[in-house]
N, C-alpha and C positions, 0 to 999 in steps of 0.2 A: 422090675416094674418100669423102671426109665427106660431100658430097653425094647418093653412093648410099645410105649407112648411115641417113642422114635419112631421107633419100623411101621408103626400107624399113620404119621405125620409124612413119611417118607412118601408112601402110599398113598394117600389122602392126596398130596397133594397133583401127580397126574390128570385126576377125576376132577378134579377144581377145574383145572385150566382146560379139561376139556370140555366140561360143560360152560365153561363161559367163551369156547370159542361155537358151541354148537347154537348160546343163545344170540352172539352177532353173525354169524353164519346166518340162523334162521331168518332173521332180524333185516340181514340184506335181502335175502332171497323173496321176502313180506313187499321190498321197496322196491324190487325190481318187478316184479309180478304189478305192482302196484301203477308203475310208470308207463310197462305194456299195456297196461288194461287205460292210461289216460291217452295214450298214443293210440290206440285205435277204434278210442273213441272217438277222439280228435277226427281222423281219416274215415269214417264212417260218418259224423255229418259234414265232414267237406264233398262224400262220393253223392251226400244226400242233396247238398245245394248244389251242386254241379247237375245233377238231374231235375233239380226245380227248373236251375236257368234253361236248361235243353226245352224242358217242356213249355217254358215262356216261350224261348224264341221261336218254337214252332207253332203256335199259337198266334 
């Protein structure tokens, strides 16, 4: 019976460590998607005010 609980723990614990690398894995991939998506928003109202002042100056 010790035997079995071993060869389980042995086993087990693989699956641990790869699901806690799959949940900070995830976890960055969440922060990075997150940064692109403030970064082009950022540059999408700079291209928007950059086009206001065009259309002032022409004006």
């Amino acid at each position: 019976m010790k035997d079995i609980i071993f060869i389980c723990g042995i086993l087990s614990f693989p699956c641990v460590v790869l699901y806690i690398l799959h949940v900070l894995f995830s976890r960055l991939m969440k922060l990075i998607q997150q940064k692109r998506a403030d970064d082009m928003r950022k540059a999408y109202l700079a291209r928007k005010a950059a086009v206001e002042r065009q259309t002032h100056q022409r004006l």
